[in-house]
C-alpha positions in Angstrom: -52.5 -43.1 65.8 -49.5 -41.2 67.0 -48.8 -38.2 68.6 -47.8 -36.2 65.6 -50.7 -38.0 63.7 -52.8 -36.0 66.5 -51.4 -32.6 66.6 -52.0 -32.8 62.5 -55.2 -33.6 63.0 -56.0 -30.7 65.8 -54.3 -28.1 63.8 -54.4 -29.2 59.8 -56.8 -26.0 59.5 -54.8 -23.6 61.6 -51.2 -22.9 59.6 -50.2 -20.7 62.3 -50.0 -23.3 64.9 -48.0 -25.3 63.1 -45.1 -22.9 62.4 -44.9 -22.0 66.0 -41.1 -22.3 67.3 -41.1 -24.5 70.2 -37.5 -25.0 70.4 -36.9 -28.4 70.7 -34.5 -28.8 67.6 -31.1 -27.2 67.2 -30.9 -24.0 65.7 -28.9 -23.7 62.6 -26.2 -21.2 61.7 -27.3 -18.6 59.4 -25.4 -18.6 56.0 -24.3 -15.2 55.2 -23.0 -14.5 51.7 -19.1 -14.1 50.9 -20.4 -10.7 49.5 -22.3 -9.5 52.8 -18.7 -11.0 54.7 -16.9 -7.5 56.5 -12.8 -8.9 56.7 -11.0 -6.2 58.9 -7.7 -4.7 57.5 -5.0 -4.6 59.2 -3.7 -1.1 60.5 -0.4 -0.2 60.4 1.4 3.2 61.3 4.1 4.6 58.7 6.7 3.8 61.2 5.9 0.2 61.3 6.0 0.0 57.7 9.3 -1.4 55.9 11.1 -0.1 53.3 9.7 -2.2 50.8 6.2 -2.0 49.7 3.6 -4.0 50.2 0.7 -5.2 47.9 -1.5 -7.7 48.2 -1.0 -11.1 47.3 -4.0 -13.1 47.3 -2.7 -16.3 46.3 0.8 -18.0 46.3 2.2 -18.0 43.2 1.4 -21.2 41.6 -1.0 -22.1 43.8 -4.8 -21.8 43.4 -8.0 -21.1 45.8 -11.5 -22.9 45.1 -14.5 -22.6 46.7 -16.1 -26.1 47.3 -19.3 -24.8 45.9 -17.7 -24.3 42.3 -19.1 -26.5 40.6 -16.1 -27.7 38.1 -12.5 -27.2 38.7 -10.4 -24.6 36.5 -8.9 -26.0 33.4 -5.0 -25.4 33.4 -3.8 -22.2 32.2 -0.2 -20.6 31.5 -0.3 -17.6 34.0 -1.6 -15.4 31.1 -5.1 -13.8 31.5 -7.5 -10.9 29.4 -10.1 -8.8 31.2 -13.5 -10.3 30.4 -15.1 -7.5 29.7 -12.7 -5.4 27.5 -12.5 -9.3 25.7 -16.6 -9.0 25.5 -15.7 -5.7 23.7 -13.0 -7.2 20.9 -14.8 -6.3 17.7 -15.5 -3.0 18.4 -12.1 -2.4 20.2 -9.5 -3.8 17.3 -11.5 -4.9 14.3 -12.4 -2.8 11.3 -14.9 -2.1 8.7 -17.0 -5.5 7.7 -15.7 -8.1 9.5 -16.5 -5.8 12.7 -19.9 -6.2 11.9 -19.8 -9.9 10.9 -17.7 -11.1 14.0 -20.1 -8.9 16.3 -23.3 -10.5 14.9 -21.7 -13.4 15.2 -20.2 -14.2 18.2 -20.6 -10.8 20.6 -24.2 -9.2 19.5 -26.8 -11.1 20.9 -25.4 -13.2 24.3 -23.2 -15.8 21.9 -19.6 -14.3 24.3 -21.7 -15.0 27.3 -22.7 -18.1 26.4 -19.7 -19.4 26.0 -17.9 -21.2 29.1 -15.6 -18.8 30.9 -13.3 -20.2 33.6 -13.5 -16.8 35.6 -10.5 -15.2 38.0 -10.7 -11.8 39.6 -7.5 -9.9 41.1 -7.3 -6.6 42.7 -5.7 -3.4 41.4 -3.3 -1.6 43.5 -4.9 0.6 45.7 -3.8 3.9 44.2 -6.0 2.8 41.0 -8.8 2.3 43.6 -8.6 -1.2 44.5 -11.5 -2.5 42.1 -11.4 -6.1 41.4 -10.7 -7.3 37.6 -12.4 -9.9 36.7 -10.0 -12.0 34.3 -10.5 -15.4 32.1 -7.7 -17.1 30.9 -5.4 -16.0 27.6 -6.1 -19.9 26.2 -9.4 -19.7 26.2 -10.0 -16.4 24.9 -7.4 -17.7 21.9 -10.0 -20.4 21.7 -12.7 -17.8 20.9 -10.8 -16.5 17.7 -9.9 -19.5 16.9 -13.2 -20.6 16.8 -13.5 -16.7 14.7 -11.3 -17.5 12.3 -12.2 -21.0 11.2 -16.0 -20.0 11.0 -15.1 -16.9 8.7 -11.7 -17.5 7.3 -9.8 -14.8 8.8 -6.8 -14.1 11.0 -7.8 -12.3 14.5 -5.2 -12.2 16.9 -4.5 -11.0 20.5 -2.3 -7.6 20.8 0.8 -9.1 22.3 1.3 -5.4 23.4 1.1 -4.7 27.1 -0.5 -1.5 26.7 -3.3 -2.2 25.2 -3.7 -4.7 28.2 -5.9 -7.2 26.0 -3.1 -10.0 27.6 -1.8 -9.4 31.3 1.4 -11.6 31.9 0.8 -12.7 35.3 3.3 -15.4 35.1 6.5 -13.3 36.2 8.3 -13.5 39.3 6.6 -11.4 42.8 3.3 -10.7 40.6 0.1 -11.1 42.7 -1.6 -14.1 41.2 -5.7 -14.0 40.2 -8.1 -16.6 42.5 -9.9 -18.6 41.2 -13.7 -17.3 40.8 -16.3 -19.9 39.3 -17.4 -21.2 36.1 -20.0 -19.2 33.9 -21.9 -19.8 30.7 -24.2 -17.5 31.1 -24.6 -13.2 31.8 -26.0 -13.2 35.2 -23.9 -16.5 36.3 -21.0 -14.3 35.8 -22.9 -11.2 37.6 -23.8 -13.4 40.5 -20.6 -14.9 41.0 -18.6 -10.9 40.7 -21.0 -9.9 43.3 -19.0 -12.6 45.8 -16.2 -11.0 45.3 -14.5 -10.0 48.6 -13.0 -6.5 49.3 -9.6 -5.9 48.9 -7.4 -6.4 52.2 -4.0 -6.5 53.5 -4.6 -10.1 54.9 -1.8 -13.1 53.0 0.5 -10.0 52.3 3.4 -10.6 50.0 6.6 -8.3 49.8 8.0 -7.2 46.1 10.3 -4.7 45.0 9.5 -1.4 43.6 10.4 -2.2 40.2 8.1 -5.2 40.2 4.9 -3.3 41.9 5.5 -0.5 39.3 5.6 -2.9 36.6 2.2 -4.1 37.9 0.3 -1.2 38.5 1.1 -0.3 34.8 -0.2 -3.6 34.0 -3.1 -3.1 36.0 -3.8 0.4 34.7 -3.7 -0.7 31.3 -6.3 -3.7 32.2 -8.7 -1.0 33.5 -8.5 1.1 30.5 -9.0 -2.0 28.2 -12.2 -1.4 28.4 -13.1 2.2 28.1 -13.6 3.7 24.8 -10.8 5.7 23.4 -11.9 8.8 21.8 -9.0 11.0 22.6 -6.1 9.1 20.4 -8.9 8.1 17.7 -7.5 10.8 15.5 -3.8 9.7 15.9 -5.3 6.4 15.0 -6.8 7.0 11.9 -3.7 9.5 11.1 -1.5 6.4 11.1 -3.7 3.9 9.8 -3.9 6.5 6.6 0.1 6.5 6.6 0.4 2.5 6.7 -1.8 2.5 4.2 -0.4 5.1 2.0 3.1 2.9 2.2 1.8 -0.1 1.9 0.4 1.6 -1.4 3.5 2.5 -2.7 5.2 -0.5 -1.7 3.0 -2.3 -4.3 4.0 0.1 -7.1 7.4 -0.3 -6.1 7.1 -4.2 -6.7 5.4 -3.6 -10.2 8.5 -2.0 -10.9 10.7 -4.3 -9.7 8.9 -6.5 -12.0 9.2 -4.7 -14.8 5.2 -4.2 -15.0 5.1 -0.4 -14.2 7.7 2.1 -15.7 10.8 2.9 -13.5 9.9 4.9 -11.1 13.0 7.9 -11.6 11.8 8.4 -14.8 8.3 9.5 -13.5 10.3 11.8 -10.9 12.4 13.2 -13.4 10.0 13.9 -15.8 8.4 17.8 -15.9 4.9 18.1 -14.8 3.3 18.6 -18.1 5.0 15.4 -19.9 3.4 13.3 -16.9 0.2 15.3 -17.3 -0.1 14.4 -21.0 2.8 11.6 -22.2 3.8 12.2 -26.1 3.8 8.4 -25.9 1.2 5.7 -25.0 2.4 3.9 -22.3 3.1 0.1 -23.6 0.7 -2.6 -22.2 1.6 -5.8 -20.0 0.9 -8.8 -22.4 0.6 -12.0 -20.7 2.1 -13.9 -23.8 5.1 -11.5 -23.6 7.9 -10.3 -22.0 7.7 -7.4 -18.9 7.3 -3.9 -20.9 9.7 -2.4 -19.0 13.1 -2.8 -17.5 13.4 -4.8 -14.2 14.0 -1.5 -11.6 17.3 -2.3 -10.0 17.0 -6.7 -10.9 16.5 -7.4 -7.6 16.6 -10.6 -6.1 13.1 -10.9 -4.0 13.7 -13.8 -1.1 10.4 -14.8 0.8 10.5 -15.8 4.8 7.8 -18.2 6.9 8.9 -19.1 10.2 7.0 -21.7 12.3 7.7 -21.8 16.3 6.4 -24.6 19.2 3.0 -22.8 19.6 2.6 -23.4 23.1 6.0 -21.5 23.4 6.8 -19.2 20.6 10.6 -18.8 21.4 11.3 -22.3 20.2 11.9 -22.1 15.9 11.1 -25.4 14.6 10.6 -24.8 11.0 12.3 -22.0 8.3 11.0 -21.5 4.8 12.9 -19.4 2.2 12.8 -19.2 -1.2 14.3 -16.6 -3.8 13.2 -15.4 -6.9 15.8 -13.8 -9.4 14.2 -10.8 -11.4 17.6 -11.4 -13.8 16.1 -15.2 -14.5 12.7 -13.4 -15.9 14.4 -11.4 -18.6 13.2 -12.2 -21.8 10.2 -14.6 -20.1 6.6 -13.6 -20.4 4.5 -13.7 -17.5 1.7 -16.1 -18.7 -1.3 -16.0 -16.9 -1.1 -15.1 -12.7 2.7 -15.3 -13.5 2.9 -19.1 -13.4 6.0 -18.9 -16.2 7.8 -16.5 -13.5 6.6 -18.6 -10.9 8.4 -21.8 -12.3 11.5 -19.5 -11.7 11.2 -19.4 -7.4 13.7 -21.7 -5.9 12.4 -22.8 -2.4 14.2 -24.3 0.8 13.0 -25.9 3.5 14.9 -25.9 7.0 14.3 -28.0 9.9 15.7 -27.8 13.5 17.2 -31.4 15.3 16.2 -30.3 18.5 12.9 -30.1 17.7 12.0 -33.0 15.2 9.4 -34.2 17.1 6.9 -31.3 17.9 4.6 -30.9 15.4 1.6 -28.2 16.3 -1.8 -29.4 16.7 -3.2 -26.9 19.2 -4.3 -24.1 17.0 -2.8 -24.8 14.0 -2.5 -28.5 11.7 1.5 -28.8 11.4 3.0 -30.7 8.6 6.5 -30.4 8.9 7.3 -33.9 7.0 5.9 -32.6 4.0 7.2 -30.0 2.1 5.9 -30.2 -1.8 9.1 -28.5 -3.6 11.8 -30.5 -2.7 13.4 -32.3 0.3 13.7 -30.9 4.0 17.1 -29.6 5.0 17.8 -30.6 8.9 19.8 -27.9 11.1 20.9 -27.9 14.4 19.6 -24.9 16.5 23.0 -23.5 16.8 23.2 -23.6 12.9 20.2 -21.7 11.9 21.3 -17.9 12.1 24.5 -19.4 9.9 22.3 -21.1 7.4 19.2 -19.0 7.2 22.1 -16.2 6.8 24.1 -17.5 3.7 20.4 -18.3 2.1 20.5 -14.5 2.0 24.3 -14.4 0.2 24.6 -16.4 -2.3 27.4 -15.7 -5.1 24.6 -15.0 -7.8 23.5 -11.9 -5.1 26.7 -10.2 -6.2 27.7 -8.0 -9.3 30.7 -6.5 -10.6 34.2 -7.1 -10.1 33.7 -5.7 -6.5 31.5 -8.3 -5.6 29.0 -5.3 -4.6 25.4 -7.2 -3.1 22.4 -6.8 -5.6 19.4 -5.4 -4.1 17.5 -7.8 -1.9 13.8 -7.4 -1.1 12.0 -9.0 1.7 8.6 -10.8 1.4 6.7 -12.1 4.0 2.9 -12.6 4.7 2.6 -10.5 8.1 6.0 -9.8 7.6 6.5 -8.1 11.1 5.5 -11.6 12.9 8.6 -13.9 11.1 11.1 -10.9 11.6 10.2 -11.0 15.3 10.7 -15.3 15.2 13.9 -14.5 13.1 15.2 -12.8 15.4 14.8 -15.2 18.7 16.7 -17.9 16.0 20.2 -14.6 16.4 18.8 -14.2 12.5 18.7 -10.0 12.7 17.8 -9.1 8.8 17.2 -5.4 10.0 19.8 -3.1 9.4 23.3 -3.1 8.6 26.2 -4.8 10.4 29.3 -6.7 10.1 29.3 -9.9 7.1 24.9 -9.8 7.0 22.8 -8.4 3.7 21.0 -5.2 4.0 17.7 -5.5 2.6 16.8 -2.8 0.2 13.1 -3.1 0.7 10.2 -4.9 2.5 7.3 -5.9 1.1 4.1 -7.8 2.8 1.8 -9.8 1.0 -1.0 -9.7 3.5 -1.2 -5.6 3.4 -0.6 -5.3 -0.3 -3.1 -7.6 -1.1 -5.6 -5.5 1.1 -4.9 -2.4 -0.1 -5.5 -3.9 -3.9 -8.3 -5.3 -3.1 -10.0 -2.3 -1.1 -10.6 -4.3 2.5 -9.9 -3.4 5.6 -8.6 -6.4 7.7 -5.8 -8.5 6.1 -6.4 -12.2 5.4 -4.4 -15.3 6.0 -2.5 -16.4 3.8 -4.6 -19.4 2.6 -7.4 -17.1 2.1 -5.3 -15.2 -0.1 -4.5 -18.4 -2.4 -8.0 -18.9 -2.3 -9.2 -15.3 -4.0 -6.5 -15.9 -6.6 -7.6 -19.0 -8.0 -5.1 -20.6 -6.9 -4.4 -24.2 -4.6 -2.3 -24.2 -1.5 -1.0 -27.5 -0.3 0.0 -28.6 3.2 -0.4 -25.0 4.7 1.8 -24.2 7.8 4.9 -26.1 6.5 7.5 -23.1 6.8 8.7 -24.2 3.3 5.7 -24.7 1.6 3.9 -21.2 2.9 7.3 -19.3 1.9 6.9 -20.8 -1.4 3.5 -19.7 -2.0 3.9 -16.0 -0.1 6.4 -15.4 -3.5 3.8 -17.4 -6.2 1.2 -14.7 -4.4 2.9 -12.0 -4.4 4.0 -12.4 -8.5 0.2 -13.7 -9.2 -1.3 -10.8 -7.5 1.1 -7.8 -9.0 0.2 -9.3 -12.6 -3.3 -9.5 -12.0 -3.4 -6.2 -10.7 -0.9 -4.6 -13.4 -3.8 -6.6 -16.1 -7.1 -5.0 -14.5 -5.4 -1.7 -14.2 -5.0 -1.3 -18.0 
């Protein structure tokens, strides 16, 4: 028997014994927690200061700091990041009506955002905001989220691109402070825990920038802190503009049933006295599927429909250009048939693809087909050709009329119109306004809003949704050709329709 075999024995019934200190093994070094860690700042007096300010930076830029107790690396990330918790807060924040509701239950309501895996960052607002630390995930994974959203309920959530909403911070440019690295969570108070650690803001690894860079973040910043807050003051201005857009985007659908020739000319309704619009003489005539409009085309305009599809992992690269026209002139004398389909034979549709970018087709978020266009063959352009190409598309010698050779009405279509004008417009295509030897587009219409103001919602859908409510099939979605094509068979499909259950 040994000596420890001994001791046991003496003083198995006398647990105070044992835990006596004797001191004959090394003490170790107590752990204190990165939270309960005091750095020192470093004191300066204003005449040691330098002209230029100073904020902190807490990483280089490109460079990243982990703690060897993470237990996973970061994945890779762009430089673009949203506030977790004003992300944690996105269906309440910039959703409306049902699909609030259904996306909160969903994926918010009961732990499902938390659940997910968040790569976290945290970074530091100035110190005239107070210095707080944001906690930050990155912009990829939060587009993974509504990805995820949209798939699961066949919708199209998007970040606000708009910096002051500060939904997406663009941490990427030049002398911005970059986030550190934080840990990996999947769980509410993993992520708790792991804020907890974070340190307090210091002057220690101090960068220089320029004034117009630190203002540029602090406004950033600013905007990240507010992300989050409920907005109750501008809610009024809100809802007074949200009634506007959807006041035009009301009359922009009558003005298309016009256009058409389904609704009466809309001068003669303006001209007209009050009582002889109150009670009409005449009964209006009825749209007849199996005839002719009832009324004059308004102005024959020629309606010409845009999809533009960019490299998706950067959005300034046009690969893809759909356009095709539809002559109101070709539908005189034609009747409708049913959705349209007799005017719908009438679209002609192009397809344009860039050299330079031939081989990128998008996988990441969307399924890319650019090899297969379904109404007629692909048109290759060089990148330098496209403004000159896409631009003719808008001029051709039907467009004009008279012996002046004066441009016939053009009107825009687009589903989320405002997102192709923006891509046009990176390819030098500017279709907004007058200038020099380019069309001036009468009007603008957007499938996605007129479709949800017909049908009552709130929330616009995508555009295969849309095909999908009208009965109709879509083929090889997010080919620039195709979806131009079928923006102009919805937007015909849906004014008849809608011109038929108004009777």
């Amino acid at each position: 028997m040994g000596p420890a075999d001994r001791l046991q024995m003496l003083f198995a019934q006398d647990e105070a014994f044992l835990q006596i200190n004797t001191r004959l093994r090394p003490e170790a070094e107590p752990f204190t927690p990165a939270a309960e860690q005091t750095l020192q700042p470093v004191l300066e007096s204003p005449e040691d200061r330098p002209d230029q300010l100073q904020i902190p930076v807490l990483e280089d830029k490109g460079t990243l700091k982990v703690s060897p107790s993470d237990p996973a690396p970061p994945s890779p990330h762009d430089g673009t990041f949203c506030p977790i918790t004003a992300l944690s807060r996105f269906p309440y924040h910039h959703i409306r009506g049902d699909l609030m509701q259904t996306v909160a239950g969903r994926f918010f309501d009961k732990g499902q955002f938390w659940g997910r895996t968040w790569d976290l960052y945290y970074i530091h607002a100035p110190p005239r905001l107070g210095g707080r630390p944001i906690v930050l995930v990155p912009t990829a994974q939060a587009r993974k989220l509504l990805k995820d959203i949209n798939l699961a309920l066949d919708c199209s959530l998007s970040l606000p691109a708009d910096e002051e909403r500060g939904l997406v911070l663009q941490l990427n440019r030049d002398g911005f402070p970059q986030p550190t690295f934080l840990g990996q969570t999947s769980d509410r108070p993993t992520k708790d825990s792991l804020e907890s650690t974070i340190p307090q803001a210091c002057n220690y690894n101090q960068g220089l920038c320029d004034q117009e860079t630190y203002m540029a973040f602090e406004k950033m910043m600013a905007a990240a802190l507010s992300s989050a807050k409920t907005k109750t003051k501008t809610k009024a201005k809100k809802q007074r503009l949200r009634f506007q857009r959807e006041v035009e985007a009301g009359d922009a659908v009558r003005r298309a049933q016009c256009y058409l020739g389904l609704r009466a000319d809309p001068t003669d309704i303006i001209d007209c006295k009050w009582d002889e619009q109150k009670a009409p003489e005449v009964e209006p005539p009825q749209l007849a599927l199996d005839k002719p409009a009832p009324y004059t085309f308004f102005e024959e305009p020629v309606f010409i429909s845009i999809d533009v599809e960019v490299n998706e992992r950067c959005h300034t690269l046009v690969t893809e250009v759909g356009i095709s026209t539809l002559d109101t002139r070709d539908l005189i004398g034609v009747a409708p048939g049913p959705l349209g389909e007799n005017w719908q034979s009438r679209i002609k549709s192009r397809h344009l693809r860039v050299q330079e970018h031939a081989h990128h087709v998008n996988s990441l978020y969307i399924r890319g087909c650019p090899d297969k266009f379904e109404f007629g063959t692909s048109e290759w352009v060089a990148a330098d050709n496209v403004s000159t190409m896409v631009q003719n598309s808008f001029a051709l010698p039907k467009f004009f009329d008279g012996p002046e050779k004066k441009l016939r009405p053009l009107v825009l279509v687009g589903h989320s119109l405002a997102s192709d004008i923006q891509y046009l417009e990176l390819a030098d295509v500017h279709i907004i306004g007058e200038s020099d030897g380019k069309p001036q587009f009468a009007d603008r219409i957007d499938t996605a809003t007129s479709f949800m103001i017909i049908r009552g919602e709130t929330e616009p859908r995508s555009l295969g949704a849309v095909i999908g409510e009208m009965g109709m099939t879509g083929w090889n979605l997010h080919n620039a050709g195709n979806d131009a094509r079928y923006t102009m068979q919805v937007l015909v499909a849906m004014l008849v329709k809608h011109s038929i259950d108004s009777q």
